[in-house]
KETOR-276129 format. One record per residue: residue in three letters; chain; x, y, z of N, C-alpha, C, O in turn. Coordinates in steps of 0.02 Angstrom, whole numbers, plus 50000, padded with zeros to 5 digits. Each point is the difference from the previous one (the first is absolute). Layout:
> ALA, A, X, Y, Z, X, Y, Z, X, Y, Z, X, Y, Z
...
//
This chain:
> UNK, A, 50043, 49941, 50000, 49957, 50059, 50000, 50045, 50062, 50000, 50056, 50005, 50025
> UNK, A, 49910, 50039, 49943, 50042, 50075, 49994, 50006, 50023, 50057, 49954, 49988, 50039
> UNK, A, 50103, 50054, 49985, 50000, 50021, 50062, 49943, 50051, 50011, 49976, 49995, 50057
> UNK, A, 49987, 50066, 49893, 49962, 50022, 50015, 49935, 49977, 50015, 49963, 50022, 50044
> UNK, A, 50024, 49927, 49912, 49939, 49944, 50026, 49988, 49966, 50070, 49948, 49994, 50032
> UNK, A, 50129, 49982, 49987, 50013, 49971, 50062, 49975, 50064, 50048, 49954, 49990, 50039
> UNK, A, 50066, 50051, 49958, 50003, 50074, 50047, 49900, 49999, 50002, 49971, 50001, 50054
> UNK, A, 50003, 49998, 49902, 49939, 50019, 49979, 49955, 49950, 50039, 49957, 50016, 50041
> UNK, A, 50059, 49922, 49939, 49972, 49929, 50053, 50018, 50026, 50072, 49953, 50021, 50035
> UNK, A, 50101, 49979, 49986, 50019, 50012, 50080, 49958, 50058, 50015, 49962, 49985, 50046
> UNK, A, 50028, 50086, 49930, 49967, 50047, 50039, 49914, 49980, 49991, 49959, 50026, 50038
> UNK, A, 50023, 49934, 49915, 49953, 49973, 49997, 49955, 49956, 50057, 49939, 50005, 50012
> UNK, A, 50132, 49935, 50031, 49981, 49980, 50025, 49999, 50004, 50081, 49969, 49970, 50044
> UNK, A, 50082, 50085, 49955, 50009, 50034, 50068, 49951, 50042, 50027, 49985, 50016, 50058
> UNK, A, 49988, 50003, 49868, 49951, 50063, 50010, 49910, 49934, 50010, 49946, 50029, 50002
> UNK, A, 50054, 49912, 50002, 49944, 49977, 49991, 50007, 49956, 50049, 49950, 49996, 50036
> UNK, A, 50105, 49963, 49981, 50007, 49953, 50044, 49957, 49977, 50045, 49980, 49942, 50000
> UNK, A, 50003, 50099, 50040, 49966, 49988, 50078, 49952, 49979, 49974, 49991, 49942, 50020
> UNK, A, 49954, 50082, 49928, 49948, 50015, 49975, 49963, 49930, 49988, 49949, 49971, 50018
> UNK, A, 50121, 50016, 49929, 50004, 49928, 49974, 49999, 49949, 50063, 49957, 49956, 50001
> UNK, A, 50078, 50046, 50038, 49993, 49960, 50040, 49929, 49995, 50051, 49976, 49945, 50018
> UNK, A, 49994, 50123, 50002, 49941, 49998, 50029, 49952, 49983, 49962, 49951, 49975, 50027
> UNK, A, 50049, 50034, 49884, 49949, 49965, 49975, 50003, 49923, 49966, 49961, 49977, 49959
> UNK, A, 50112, 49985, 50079, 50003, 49938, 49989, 49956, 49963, 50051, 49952, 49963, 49998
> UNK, A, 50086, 50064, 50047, 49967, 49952, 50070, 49919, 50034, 50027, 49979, 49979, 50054
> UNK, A, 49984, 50065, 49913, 49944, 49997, 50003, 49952, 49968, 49934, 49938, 50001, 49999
> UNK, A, 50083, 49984, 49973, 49995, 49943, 49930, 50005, 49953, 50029, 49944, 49973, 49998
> UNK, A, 50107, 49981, 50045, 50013, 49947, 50015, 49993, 49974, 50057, 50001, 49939, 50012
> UNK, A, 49991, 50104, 50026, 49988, 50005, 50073, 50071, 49969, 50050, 49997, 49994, 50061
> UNK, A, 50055, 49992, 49905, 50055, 49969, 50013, 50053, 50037, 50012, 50011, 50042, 49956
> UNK, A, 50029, 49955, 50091, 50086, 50059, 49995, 50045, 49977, 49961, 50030, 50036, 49960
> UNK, A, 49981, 49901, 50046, 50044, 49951, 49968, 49969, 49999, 49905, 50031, 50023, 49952
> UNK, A, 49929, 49956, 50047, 49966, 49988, 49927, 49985, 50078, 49967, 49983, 50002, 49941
> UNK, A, 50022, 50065, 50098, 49994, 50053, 49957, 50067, 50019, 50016, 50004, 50060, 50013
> UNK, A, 50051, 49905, 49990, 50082, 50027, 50001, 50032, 49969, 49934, 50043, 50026, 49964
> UNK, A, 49925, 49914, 50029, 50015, 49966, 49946, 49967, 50014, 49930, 50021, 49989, 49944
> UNK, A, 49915, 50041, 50078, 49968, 50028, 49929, 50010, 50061, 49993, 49989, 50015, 49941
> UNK, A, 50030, 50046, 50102, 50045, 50053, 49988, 50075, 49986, 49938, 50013, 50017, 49942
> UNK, A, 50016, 49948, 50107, 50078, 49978, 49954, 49980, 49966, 49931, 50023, 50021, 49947
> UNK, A, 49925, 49918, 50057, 50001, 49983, 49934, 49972, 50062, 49945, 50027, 50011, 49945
> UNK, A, 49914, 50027, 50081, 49990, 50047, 49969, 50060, 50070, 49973, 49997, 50033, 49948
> UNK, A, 50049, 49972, 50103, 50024, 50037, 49976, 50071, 49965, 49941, 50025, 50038, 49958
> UNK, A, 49992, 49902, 50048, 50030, 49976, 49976, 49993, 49982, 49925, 50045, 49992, 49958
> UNK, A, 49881, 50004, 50036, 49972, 50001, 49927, 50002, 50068, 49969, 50027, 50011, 49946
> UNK, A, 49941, 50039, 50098, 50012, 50088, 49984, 50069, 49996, 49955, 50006, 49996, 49939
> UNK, A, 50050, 50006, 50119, 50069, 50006, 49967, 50017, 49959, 49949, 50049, 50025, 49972
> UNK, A, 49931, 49914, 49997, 50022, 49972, 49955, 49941, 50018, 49915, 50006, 49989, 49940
> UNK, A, 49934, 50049, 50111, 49990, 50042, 49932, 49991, 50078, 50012, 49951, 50032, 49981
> UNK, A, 50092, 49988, 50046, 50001, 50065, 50000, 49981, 50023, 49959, 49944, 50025, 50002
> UNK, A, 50088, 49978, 49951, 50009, 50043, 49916, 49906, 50002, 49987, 49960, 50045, 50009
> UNK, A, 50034, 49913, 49976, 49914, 49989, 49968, 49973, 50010, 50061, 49946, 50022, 49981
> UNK, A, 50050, 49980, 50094, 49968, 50034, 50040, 49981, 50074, 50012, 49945, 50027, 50003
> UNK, A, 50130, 50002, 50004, 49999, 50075, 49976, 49983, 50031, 49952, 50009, 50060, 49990
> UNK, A, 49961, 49899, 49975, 49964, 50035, 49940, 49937, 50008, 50011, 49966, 50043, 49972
> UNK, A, 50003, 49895, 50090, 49904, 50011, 49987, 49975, 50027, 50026, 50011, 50009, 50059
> UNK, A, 49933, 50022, 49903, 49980, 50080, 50023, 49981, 49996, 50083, 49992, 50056, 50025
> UNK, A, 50001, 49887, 50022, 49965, 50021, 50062, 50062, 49928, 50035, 49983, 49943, 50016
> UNK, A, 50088, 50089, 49985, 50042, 49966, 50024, 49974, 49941, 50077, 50007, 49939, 50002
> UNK, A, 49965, 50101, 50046, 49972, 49980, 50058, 49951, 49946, 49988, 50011, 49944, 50022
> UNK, A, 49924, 50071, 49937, 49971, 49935, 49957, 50023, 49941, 49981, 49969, 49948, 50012
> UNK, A, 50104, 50055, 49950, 50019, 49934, 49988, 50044, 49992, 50040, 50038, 49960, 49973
> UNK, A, 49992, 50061, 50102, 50048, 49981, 50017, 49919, 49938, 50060, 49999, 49938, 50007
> UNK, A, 49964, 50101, 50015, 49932, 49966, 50033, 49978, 49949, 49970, 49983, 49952, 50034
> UNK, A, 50011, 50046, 49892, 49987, 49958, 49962, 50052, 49917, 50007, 49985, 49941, 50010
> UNK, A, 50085, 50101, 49977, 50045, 49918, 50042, 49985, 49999, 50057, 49989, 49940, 50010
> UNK, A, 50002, 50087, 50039, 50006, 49977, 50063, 49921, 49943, 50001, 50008, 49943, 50022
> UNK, A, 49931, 50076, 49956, 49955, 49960, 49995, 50021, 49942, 49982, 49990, 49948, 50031
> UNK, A, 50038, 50059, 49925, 50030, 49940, 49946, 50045, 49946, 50041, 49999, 49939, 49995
> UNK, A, 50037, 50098, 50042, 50063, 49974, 50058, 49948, 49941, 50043, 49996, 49938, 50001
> UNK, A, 49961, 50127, 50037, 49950, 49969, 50042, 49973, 49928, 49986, 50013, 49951, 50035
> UNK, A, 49949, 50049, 49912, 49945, 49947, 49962, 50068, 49941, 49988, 49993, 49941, 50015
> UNK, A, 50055, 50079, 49963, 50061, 49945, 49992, 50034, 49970, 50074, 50006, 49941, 50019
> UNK, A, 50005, 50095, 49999, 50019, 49987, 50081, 49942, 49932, 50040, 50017, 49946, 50024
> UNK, A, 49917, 50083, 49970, 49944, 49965, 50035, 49993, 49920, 49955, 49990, 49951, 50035
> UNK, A, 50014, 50041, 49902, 50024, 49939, 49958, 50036, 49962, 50022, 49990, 49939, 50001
> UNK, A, 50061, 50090, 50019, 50068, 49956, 50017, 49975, 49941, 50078, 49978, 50019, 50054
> UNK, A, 50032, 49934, 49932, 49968, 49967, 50052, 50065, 49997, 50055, 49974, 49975, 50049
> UNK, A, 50086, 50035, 49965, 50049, 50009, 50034, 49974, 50085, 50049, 50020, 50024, 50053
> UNK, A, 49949, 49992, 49915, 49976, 50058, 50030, 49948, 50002, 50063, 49990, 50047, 50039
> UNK, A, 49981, 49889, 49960, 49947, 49996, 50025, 50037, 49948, 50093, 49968, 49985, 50051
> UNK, A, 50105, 50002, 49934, 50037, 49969, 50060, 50009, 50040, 50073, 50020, 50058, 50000
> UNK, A, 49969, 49920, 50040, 50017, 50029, 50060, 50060, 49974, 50017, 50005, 49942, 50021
> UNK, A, 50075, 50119, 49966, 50056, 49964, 50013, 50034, 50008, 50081, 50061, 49998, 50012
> UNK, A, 49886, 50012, 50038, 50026, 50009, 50065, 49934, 49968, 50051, 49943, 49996, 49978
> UNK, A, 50074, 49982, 50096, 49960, 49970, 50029, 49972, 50050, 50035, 49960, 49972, 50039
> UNK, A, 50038, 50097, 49972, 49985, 50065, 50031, 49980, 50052, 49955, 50010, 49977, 49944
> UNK, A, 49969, 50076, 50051, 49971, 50055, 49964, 50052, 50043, 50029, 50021, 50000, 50058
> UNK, A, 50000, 50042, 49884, 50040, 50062, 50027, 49971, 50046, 50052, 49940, 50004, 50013
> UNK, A, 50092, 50020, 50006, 49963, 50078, 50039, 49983, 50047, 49949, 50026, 50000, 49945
> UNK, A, 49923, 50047, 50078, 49980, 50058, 49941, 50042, 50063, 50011, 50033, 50017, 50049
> UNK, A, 49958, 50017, 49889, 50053, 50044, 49995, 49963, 50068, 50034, 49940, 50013, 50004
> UNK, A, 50108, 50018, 50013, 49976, 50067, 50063, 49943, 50054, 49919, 50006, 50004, 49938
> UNK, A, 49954, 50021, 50106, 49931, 50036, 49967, 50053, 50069, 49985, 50033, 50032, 50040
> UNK, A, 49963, 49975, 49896, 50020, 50064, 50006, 49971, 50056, 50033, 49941, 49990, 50015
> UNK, A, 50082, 50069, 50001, 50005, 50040, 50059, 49934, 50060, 49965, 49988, 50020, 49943
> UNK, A, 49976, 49993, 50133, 49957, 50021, 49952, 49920, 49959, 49993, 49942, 50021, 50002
> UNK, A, 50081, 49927, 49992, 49939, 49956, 49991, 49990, 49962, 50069, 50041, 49989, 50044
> UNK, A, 49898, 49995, 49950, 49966, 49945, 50064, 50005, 49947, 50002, 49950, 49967, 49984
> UNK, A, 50109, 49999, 50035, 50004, 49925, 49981, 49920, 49964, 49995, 49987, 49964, 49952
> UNK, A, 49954, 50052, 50109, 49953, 49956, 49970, 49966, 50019, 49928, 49981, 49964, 49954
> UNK, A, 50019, 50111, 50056, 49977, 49992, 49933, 50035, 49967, 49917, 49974, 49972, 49951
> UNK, A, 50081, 50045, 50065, 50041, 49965, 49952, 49955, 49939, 49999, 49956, 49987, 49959
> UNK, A, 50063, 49978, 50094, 49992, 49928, 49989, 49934, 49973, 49985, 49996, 49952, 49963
> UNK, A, 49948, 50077, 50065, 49915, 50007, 49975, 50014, 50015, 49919, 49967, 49970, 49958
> UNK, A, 50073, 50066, 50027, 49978, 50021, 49903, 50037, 49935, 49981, 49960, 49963, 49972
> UNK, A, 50119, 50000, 50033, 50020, 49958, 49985, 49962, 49939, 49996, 49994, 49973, 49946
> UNK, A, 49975, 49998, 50114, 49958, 49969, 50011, 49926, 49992, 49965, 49977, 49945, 49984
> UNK, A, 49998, 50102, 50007, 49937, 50032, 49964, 50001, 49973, 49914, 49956, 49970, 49969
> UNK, A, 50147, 50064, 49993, 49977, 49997, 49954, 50038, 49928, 49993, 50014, 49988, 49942
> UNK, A, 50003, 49972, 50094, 50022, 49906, 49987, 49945, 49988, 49982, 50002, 49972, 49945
> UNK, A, 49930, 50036, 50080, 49939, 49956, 50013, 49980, 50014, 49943, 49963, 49953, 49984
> UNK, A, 50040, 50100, 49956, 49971, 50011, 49953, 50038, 49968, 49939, 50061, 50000, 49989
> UNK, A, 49872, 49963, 49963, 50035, 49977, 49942, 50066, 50014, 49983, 50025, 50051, 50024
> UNK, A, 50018, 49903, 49926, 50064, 50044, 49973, 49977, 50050, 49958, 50016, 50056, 50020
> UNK, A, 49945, 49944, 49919, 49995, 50050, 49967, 49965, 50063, 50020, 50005, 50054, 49972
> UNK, A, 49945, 49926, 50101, 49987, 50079, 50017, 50073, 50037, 50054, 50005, 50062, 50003
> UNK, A, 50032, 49905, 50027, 50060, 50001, 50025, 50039, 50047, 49949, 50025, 50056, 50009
> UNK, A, 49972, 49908, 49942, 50054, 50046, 49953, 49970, 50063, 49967, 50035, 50041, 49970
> UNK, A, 49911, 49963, 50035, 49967, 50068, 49969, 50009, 50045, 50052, 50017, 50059, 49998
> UNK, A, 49968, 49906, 50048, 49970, 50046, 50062, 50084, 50034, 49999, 50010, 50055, 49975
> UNK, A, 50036, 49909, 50051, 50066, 50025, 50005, 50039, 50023, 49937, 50052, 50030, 50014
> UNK, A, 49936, 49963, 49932, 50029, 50052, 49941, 49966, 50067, 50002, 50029, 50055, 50003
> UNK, A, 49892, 49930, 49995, 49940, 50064, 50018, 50053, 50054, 50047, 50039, 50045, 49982
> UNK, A, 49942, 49927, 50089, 50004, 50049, 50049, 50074, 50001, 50046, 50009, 50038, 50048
> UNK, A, 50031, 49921, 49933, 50059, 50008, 50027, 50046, 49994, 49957, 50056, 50004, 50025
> UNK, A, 49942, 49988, 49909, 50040, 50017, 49960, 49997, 50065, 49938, 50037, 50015, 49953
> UNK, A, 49891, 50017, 50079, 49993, 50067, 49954, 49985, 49954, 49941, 50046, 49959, 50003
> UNK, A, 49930, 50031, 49964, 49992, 49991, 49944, 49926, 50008, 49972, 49953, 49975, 50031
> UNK, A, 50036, 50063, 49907, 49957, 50013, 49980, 49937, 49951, 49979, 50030, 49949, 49985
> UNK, A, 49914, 50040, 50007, 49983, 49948, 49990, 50004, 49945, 49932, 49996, 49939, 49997
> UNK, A, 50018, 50133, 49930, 50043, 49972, 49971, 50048, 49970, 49999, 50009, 49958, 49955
> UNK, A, 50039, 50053, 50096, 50080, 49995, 49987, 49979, 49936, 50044, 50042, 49956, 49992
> UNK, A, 49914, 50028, 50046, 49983, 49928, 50043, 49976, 49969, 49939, 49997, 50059, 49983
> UNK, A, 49992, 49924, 49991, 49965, 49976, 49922, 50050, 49992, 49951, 50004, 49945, 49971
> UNK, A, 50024, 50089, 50018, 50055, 49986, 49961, 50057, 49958, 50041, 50017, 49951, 49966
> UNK, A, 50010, 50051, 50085, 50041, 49948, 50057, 49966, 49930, 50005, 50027, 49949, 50019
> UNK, A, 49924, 50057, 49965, 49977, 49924, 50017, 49966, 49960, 49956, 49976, 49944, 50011
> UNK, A, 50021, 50109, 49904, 49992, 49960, 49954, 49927, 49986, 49995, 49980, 49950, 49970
> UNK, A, 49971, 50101, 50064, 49923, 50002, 49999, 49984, 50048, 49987, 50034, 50052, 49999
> UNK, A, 49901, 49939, 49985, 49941, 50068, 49997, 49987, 50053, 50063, 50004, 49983, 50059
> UNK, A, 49985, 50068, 49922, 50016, 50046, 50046, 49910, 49975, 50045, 49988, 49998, 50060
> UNK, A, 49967, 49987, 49884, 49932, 49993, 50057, 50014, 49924, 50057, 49970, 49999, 50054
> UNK, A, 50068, 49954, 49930, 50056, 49944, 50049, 50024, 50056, 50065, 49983, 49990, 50059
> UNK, A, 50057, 50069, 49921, 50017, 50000, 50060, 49970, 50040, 50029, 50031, 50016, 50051
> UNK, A, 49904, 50021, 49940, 49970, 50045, 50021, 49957, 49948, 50053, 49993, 50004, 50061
> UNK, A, 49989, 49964, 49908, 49938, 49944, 50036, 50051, 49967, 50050, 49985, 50002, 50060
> UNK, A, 50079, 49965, 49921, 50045, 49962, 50061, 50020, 50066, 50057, 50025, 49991, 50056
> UNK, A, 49962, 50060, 49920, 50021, 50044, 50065, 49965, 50024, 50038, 50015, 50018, 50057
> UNK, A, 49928, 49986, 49912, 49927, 50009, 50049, 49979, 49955, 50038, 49989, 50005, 50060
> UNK, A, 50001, 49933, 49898, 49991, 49928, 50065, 50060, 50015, 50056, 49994, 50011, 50060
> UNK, A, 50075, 49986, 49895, 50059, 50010, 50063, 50010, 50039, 50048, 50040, 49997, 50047
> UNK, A, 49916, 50046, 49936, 50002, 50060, 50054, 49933, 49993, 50049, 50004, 50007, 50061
> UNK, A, 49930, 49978, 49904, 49944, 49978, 50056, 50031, 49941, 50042, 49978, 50000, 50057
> UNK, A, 50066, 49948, 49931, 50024, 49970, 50042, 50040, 49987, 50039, 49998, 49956, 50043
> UNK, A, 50053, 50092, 49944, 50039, 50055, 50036, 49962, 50031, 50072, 50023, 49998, 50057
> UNK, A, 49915, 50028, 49919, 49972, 50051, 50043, 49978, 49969, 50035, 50018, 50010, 50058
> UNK, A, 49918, 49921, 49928, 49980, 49974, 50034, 50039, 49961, 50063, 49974, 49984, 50053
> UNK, A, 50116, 50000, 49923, 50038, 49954, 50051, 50026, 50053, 50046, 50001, 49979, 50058
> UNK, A, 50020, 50085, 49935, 50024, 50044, 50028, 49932, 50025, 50053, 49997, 49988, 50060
> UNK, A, 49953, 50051, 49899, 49952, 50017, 50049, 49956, 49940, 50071, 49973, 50005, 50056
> UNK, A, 50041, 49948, 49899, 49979, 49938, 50074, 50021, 50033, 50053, 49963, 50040, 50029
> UNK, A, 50105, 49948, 49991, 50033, 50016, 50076, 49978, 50045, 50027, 49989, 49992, 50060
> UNK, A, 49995, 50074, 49908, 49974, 50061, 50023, 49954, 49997, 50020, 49990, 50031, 50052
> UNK, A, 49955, 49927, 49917, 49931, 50013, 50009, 49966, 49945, 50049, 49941, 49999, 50019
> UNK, A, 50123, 49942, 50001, 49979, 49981, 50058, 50035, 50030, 50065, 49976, 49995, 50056
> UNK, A, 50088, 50039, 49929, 50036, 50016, 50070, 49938, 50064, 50022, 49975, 49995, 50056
> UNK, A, 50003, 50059, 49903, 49941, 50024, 50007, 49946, 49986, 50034, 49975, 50032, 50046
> UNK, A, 50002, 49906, 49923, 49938, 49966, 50036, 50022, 49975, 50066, 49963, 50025, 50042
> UNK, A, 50077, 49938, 49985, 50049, 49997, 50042, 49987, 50043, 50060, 49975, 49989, 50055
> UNK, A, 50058, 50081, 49906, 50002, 50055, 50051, 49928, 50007, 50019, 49986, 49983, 50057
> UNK, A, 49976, 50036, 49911, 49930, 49996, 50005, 49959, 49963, 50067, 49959, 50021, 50041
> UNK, A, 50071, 49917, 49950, 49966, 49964, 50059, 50030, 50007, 50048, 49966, 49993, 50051
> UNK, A, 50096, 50020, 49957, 50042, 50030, 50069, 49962, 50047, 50024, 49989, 49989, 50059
> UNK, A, 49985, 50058, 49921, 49962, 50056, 50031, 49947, 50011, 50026, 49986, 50056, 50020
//
């Protein structure tokens, strides 16, 4: 690769990184399995740079492999191994946030289909337009309009539970 290309990929991916990674592991619901579809994704990026940097909505097709990563990753039946007799520890909540709530939305969006999972999290945590969600995943834009509305009434419905009994709850305390 040309050194200016190389230069062009790196501020590319420095400048997107985190991003990529928060919208792996809310795709996948995994730390481990969205570290590996980060790298494979970016690993494909760099080996087509050239014809990447050319398409008109760069972010689109870089989302577009990572889907691609994803759906390949979940295939692989080695994927599906548990290679330890213990579960890791979880990684500290970034600062700022409510670990429970964190963990209520994490939780919330496991329980939901994969494909409303992945709308829901390209949609609203990866910025993406509802086009540019449509074009990443190789569907019709009325696909992801409809997978994000179910995904989100079910969203609401798993999130608002807790509330509306710790509420009722309080209620009878009184």
């Amino acid at each position: 690769m040309r050194p200016d290309h190389e230069r062009e990929y790196v501020e590319y991916v420095r400048a997107r990184l985190p991003r990529l990674h928060r919208l792996a592991y809310l795709i996948c619901a995994d730390a481990f399995a969205a570290d590996d579809i980060v790298q494979a994704t970016l690993t494909a990026l760099y080996v087509n740079w050239k014809r990447a940097s050319a398409a008109d909505n760069l972010d689109a097709y870089v989302h577009r492999i990572m889907v691609r990563r994803y759906i390949d990753e979940r295939r692989r039946s080695w994927a599906k191994v548990l290679l330890s007799s213990h579960l890791p520890e979880r990684a500290a909540a970034p600062a700022g946030d409510s670990f429970e709530e964190r963990d209520a939305l994490v939780a919330a969006l496991r329980a939901l289909p994969k494909g409303q999972r992945t709308v829901v999290a390209l949609r609203y945590f990866g910025d993406l337009s509802v086009e540019a969600t449509a074009e990443a995943l190789g569907c019709s834009v009325g696909t992801v309009k409809s997978q994000c509305a179910r995904g989100l009434a079910a969203l609401r419905d798993v999130l608002e539970a807790p509330a509306v009994a710790s509420t009722q709850q309080a209620k009878g305390r009184s």
